[in-house]
C-alpha positions in Angstrom: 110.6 74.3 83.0 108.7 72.0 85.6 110.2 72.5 89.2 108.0 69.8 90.9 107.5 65.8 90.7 104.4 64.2 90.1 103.8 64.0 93.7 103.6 68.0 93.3 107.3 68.3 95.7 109.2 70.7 94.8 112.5 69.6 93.1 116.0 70.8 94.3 116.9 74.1 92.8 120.1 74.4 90.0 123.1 75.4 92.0 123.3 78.4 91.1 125.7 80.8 93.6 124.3 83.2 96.1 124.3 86.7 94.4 122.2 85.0 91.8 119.6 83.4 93.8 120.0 84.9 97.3 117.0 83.7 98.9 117.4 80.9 101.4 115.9 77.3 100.1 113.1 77.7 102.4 112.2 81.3 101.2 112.2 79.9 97.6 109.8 77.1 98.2 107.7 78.9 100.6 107.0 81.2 97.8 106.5 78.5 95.3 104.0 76.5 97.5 102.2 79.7 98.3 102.0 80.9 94.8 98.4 81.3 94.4 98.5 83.5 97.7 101.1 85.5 96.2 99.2 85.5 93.1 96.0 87.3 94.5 98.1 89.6 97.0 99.6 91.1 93.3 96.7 91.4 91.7 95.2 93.4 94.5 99.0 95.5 94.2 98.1 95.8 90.6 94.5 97.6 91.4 95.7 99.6 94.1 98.5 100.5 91.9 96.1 101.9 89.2 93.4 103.7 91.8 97.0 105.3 93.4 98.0 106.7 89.6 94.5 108.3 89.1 91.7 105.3 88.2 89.3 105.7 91.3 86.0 104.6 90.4 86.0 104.2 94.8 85.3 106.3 96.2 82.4 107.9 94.1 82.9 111.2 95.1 86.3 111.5 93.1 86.6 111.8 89.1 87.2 108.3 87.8 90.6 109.8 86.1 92.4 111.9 88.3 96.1 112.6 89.5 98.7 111.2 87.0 96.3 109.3 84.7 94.2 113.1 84.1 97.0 115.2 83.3 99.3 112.4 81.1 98.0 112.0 77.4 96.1 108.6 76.9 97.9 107.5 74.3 100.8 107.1 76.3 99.0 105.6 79.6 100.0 102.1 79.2 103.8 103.8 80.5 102.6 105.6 83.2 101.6 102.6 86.3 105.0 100.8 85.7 104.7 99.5 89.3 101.0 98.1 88.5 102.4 96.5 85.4 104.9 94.7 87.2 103.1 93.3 89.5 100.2 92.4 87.2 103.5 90.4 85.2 105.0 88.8 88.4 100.8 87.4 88.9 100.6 86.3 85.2 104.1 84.3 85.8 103.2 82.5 89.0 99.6 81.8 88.0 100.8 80.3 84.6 103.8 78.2 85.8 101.0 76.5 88.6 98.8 76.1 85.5 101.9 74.2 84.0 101.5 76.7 80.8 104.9 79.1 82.0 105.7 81.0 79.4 109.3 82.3 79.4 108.0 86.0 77.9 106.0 86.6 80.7 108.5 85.1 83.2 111.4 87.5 82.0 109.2 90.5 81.8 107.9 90.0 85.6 111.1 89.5 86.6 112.7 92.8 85.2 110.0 94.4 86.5 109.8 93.0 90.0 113.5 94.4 89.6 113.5 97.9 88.7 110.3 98.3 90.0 111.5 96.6 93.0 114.3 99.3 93.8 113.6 102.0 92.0 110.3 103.0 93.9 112.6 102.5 97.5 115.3 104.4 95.8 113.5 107.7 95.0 111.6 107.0 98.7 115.4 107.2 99.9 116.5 110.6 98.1 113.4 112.5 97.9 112.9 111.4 101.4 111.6 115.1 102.6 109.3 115.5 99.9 107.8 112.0 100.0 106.7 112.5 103.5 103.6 114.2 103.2 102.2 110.9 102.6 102.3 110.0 105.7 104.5 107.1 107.7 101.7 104.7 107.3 101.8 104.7 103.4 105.5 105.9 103.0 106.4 102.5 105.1 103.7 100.6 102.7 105.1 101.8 99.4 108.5 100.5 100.5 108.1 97.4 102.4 105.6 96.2 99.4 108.1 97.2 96.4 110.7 95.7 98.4 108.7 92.8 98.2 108.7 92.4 94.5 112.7 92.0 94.5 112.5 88.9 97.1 109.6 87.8 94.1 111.9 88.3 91.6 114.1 85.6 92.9 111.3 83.1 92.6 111.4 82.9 88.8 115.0 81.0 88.7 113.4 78.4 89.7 111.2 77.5 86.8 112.7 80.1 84.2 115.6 79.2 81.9 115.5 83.2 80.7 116.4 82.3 77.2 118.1 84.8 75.1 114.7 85.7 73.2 112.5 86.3 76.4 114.9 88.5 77.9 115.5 90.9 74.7 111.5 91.1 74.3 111.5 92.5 78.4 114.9 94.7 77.5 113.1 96.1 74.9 109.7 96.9 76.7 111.4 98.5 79.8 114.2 100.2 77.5 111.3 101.9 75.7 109.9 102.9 78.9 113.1 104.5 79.6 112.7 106.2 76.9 109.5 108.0 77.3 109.9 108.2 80.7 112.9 110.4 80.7 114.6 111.4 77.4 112.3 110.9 73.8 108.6 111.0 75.6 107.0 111.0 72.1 103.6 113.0 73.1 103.6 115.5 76.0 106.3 115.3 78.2 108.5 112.8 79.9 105.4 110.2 81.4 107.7 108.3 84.6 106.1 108.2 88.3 105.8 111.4 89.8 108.5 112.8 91.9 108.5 115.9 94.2 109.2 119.1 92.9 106.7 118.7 89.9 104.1 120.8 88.7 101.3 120.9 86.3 102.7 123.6 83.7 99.9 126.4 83.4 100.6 126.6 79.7 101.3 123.1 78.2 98.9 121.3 81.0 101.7 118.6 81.2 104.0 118.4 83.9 107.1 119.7 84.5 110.6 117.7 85.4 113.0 120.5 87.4 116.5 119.6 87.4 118.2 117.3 89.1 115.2 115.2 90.6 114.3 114.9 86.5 118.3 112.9 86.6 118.5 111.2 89.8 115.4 109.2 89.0 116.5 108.3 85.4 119.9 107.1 86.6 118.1 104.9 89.0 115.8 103.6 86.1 118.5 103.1 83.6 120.9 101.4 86.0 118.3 98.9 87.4 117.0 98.4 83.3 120.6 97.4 82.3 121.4 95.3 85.7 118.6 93.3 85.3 119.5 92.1 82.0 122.7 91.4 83.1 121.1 89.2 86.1 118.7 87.6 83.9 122.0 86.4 81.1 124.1 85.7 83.9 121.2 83.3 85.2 121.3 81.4 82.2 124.4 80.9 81.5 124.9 79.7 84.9 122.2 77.2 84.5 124.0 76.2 81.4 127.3 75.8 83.0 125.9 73.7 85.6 124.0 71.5 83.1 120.8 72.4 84.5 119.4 73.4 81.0 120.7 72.6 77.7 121.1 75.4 74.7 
């Protein structure tokens, strides 16, 4: 869906109401016009993302696996950097709708991920405030300024996503599954979501462990944020329907 003229302006938005697209007009075509800015600034999330998880070829003096990559089985590393992932999505959206190629797959994937990802990394920040700490205010107040971020991101894809039915089912599925291995069925090893406080590297398994109740407060964050952003995403559409702003 093209949101610009062939003068390049930026069209008017669908009228959507406000608790579906609660960015003001300006925000929303700010972000647009700066998309290739935004494009590069998550990209560079998406690397610092992966060094923060354990791939550090800088500096040299660390193992280039360490921390959550070294002690989570390979086979199931592609559902450990969710944060990375999502930013590396909300990137491949933006960069492809300026390329005029948007494709709706990517679109609904970065914007359930910009979602959870969004508030689920301030959320735990919130409860586990005491043990998060220790990182220091500097990176504390990075971590949740910049996931923050994501969410106002998220509201960017209205404008040139329709969300159909298809698209969002294919991102339900992918961040159901991580659900899944994050916190209840993790396949090989144990469950594989972002660290929290209070685990440990289990001297007999080598995998971590996930003490009660941390282990539930962060998969009740993950699964509510999954299930609301699915909801978000239909409701979008069938707004845009209602309004006549796209056509079934």
């Amino acid at each position: 869906m093209s949101v610009t003229d062939r003068d390049g302006r930026l069209s008017d938005p669908a009228d959507l109401p406000r608790w579906l697209a609660p960015l003001p007009r300006w925000l929303e075509d700010f972000g647009l016009r700066a998309a290739w800015l935004i494009v590069a600034i998550n990209l560079a999330g998406t690397a610092f993302g992966f060094w923060y998880y354990g791939f550090q070829p800088i500096p040299l003096s660390t193992p280039l696996i360490g921390l959550q990559f070294a002690n989570e089985p390979v086979s199931m590393w592609a559902f450990v950097p969710d944060s990375p992932v999502a930013t590396l999505f909300i990137g491949l959206s933006l960069a492809l709708w300026k390329l005029g190629r948007s494709n709706e797959y990517v679109n609904a994937l970065a914007f359930f991920g910009c979602w959870k990802l969004g508030f689920w990394t301030p959320y735990v920040l919130t409860v586990f405030f005491d043990g998060f700490i220790g990182v220091g205010w500097p990176m504390y107040a990075f971590l949740f300024g910049s996931h923050l971020a994501m969410v106002v991101e998220a509201f960017l894809i209205h404008r040139y996503s329709d969300f159909p039915v298809k698209a969002v089912a294919v991102a339900l599925l992918w961040y159901g599954f991580n659900d899944v291995v994050d916190y209840f069925v993790p396949i090989v090893g144990t469950p594989h979501h972002t660290n929290v406080p209070g685990q440990m590297i289990d001297a007999t398994t080598g995998f971590f462990t996930h003490p009660s109740p941390a282990h539930e407060y962060a998969a009740a964050g993950a699964v509510v944020l999954t299930l609301t952003a699915t909801f978000w995403a239909l409701s979008t559409r069938v707004k845009k329907l209602e309004v006549g702003a796209i056509e079934e």
